[in-house]
N, C-alpha and C positions, 0 to 999 in steps of 0.2 A: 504493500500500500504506500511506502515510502513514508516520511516525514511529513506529519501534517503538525503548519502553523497558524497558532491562533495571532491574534492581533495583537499588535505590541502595547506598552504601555513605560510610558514614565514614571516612575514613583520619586522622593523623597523620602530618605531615609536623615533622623535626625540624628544626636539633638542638635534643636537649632536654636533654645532659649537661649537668651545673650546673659543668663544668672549661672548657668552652670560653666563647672569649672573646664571644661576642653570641648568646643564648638567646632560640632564639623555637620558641613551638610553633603552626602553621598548622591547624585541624579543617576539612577538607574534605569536602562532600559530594559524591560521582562518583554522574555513571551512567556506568559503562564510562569512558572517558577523559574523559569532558567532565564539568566542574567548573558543577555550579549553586549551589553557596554555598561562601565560606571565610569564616573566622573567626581574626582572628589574635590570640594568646594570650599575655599576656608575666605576667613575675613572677616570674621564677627569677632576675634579674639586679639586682635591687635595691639600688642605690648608697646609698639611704639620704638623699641628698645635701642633701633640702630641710631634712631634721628636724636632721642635722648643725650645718649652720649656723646653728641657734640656741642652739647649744654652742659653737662656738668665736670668737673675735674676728674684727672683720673680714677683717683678714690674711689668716688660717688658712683662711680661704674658698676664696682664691683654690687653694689644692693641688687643692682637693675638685673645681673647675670643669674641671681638666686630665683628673680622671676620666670625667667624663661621655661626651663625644664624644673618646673619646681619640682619634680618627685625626687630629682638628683641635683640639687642645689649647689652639695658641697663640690660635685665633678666642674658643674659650670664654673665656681670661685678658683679651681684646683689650673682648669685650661688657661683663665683669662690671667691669674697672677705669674704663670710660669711665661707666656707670651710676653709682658710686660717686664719682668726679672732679664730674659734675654733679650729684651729692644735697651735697657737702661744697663745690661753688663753687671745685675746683680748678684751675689753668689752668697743664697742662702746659710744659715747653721747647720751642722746634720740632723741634731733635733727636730728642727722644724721642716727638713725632709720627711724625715720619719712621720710626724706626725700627721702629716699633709697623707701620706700612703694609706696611713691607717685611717685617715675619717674617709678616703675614696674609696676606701675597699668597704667599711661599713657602708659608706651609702651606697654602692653597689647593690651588695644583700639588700639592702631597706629596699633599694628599688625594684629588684627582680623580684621581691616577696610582694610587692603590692600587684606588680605584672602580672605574673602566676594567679596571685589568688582573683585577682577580676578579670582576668583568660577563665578561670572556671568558671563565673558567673556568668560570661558571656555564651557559655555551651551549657550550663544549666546544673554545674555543679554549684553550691551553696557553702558546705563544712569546710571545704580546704579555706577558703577565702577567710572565713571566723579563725582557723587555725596561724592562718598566713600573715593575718595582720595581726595579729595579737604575738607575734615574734618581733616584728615592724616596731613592734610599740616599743619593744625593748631597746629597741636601738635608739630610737627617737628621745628614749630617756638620757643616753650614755650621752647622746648629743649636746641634752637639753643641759645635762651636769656640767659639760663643756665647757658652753656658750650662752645659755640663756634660751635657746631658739629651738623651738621643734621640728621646722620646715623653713624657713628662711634665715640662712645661720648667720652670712656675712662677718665668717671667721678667717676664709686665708684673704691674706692682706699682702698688695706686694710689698716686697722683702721681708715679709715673716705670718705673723698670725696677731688676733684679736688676742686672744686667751693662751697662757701654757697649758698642759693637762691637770685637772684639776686633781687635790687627794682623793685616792681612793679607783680613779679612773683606772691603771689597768687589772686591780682588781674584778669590777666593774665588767671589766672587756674579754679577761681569761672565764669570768662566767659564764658571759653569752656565749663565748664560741663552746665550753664546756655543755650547756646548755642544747647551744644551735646544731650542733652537729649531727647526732643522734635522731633527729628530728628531721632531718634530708631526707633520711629513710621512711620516717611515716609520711611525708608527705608521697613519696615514690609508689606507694603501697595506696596510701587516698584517691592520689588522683595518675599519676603519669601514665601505672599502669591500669588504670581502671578501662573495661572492657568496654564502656557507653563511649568514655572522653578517646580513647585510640581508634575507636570507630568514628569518630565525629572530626577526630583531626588526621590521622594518617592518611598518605595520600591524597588530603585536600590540598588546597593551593600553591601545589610545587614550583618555587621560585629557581630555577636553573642558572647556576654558577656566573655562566657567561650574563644573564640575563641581568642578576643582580650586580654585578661588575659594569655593564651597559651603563647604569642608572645612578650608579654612584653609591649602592647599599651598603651600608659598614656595620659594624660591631654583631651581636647576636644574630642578627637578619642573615647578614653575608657569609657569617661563619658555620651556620644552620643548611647552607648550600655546599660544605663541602669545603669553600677556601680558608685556610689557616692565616690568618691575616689578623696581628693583633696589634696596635701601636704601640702597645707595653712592650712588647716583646723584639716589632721590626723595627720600632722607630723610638727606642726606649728616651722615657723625660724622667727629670725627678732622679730618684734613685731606684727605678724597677729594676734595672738591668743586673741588682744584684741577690734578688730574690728567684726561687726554683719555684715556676708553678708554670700548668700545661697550658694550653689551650686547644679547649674541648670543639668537635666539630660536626657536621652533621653526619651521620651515616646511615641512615633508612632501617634503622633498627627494628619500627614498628612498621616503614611504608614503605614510601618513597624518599632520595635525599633533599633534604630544602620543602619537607611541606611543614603544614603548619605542627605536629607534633615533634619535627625535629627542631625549628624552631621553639616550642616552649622548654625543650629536656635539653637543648645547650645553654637555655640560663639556670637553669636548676644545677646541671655540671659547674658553670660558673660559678656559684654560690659555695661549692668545694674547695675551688683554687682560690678563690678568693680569703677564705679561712686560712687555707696554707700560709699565703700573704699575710695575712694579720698576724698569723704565731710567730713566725722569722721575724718581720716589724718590728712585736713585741720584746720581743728577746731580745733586740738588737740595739734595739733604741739607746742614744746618749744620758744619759742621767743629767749633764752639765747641757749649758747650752741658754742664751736669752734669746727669747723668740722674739724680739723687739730689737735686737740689735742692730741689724742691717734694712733695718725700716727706715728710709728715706724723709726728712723732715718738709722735704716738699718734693712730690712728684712732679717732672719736668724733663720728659726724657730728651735726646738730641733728636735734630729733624733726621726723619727713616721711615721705614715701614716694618713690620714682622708678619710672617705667618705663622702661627705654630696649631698645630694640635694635639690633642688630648685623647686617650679610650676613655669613654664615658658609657653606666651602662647602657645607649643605646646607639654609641659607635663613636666615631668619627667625628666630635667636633674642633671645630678650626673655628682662630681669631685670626683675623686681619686688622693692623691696627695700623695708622698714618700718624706719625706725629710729625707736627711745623715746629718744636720748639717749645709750644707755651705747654700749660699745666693743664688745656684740654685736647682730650684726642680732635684732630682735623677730621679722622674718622675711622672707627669700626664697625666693622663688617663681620657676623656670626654666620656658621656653617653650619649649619643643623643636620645632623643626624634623622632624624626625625620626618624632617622634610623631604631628604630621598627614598624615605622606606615607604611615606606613604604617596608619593609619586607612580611608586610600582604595582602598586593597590590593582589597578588597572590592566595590566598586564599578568595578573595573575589570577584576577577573580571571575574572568570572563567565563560563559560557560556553566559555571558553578551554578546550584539552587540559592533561593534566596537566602535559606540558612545558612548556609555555606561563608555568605559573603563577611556575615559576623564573624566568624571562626577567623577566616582569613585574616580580616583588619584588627580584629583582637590578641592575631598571633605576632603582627609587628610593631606591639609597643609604640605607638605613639603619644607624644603629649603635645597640646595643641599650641601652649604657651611659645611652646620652641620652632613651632613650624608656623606661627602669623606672629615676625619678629616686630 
């Protein structure tokens, strides 16, 4: 009889309220369930971020960066001050190396633990998400011990940090990880391997190597397809290069490589290497050391430009920064991670059932902050 088609349709997939926190509107053409084009639509959520900072000093910057990708704040703080250190020729303590490792590798976790657990919600699991974030919390406390801040820290500062670690802190932080670890596994057992959730993501929306390489995808996305690709590790900043930890990749364990389940279980893997990181950190870290020393008493770098970027948990971001001299940036320019993963949206969900298309956009982490700059 062949293929019979019914008549197409445009839907609107939201949210599109301007109150909620990550605004995206999705234009999908259906026949009946099955999705032959989407279109994904931002511009309700406009931070403003780039044009900002060429109004305020460099300082003042760094608040604005905690907005962007607010679920990984301290990564954004971690990119923009290490960019800024190499345009001004600053060479940090090793303390406040260390320290800087250790609050990106927590917010790491924080962040892949809120991803995970609302990737379940989005396929209709519920408990992991209660378990997920109630680990989150944990961290969010260790933070708050820090800094004062739960979600918006505005702790690395170029040439050092806001706060030393406070007493008590890596007591504190041998907990969690005593704590967190053991707990990978029940999550493994809840949800990764659950028979609904690998039926709902394996096999769906396989992002193909070349394809995500095309588009610009980086961090968990790109490396969910297969390529081993980690700025820690090929383009190491900071002091990564002297820490031992893998980087996890896709391999179609449950499906295919690069669909959406290989995508959720290389940030779960990540949440492992990540703990390795923090225990060498830990161990390592300087006792001596003012994280205030090489703090600049007036930011004012020489005229230049810099690129640099950062792994952040959700890849790839890059700062471009111009300076003319004075004490405000002439201009930066943010790289969003974010913003090429959900570019590919498109080229992946084509085909799929409507259901489908959630799984997909829920498997590449996006925050909206960071992709309407």
């Amino acid at each position: 009889m062949g293929i019979v088609h019914g008549q197409e349709m445009v839907l609107n997939i939201g949210p599109q309220h301007p109150s909620t926190h990550g605004v995206l509107r999705l234009q999908v053409r259906t026949d009946g369930e099955i999705i032959s084009e989407i279109k994904p639509f931002i511009g309700y959520l406009h931070r403003c971020f780039e044009k900002h900072s060429e109004n305020v000093t460099y300082e003042q910057v760094i608040p604005f960066t905690d907005r962007c990708d607010y679920l990984a704040s301290m990564a954004n703080n971690f990119g923009y001050v290490v960019a800024m250190e190499e345009l001004m020729d600053i060479k940090v303590p090793e303390r406040v190396e260390f320290i800087r490792v250790i609050m990106g590798e927590l917010q790491r976790i924080a962040s892949h633990l809120l991803a995970l657990g609302v990737y379940g919600l989005d396929v209709g699991a519920f408990t992991p998400f209660l378990h997920m974030f109630r680990d989150r919390e944990r961290i969010l406390d260790i933070f708050e011990m820090t800094c004062g801040a739960r979600l918006l820290y505005n702790y690395m500062w170029v040439g050092g940090l806001s706060h030393d670690l406070p007493v008590g802190f890596m007591d504190a932080t041998y907990n969690f990880l005593d704590y967190f670890e053991p707990k990978i596994g029940e999550f493994n057992d809840l949800l990764s391997h659950n028979k609904i959730f690998v039926e709902r993501t394996a096999d769906v929306g396989v992002l193909p190597p070349d394809v995500a390489i095309s588009y610009g995808v980086s961090g968990p996305n790109l490396r969910a397809s297969g390529v081993r690709w980690d700025i820690r590790k090929d383009e190491p900043y900071s002091i990564y290069d002297r820490f031992d930890f893998d980087v996890p990749i896709g391999e179609g364990i449950k499906g295919s490589v690069g669909d959406c389940w290989d995508r959720y279980y290389v940030r779960m893997l990540e949440m492992i290497e990540s703990v390795k990181i923090l225990r060498q950190a830990l161990s390592q870290i300087p006792k001596d050391g003012d994280v205030h020393q090489t703090i600049p008493k007036k930011i004012r770098p020489p005229k230049g430009s810099i690129y640099k970027r950062t792994e952040t948990p959700r890849g790839d971001l890059g700062y471009y920064i111009v300076s003319d001299g004075s004490p405000v940036p002439y201009r930066v320019k943010m790289r969003s991670p974010a913003f090429t993963a959900l570019s590919v949206l498109g080229e992946i969900a084509n085909g799929w059932m409507m259901s489908d298309v959630i799984a997909i956009l829920g498997s590449l982490d996006i925050v909206l902050g960071e992709i309407d700059r």
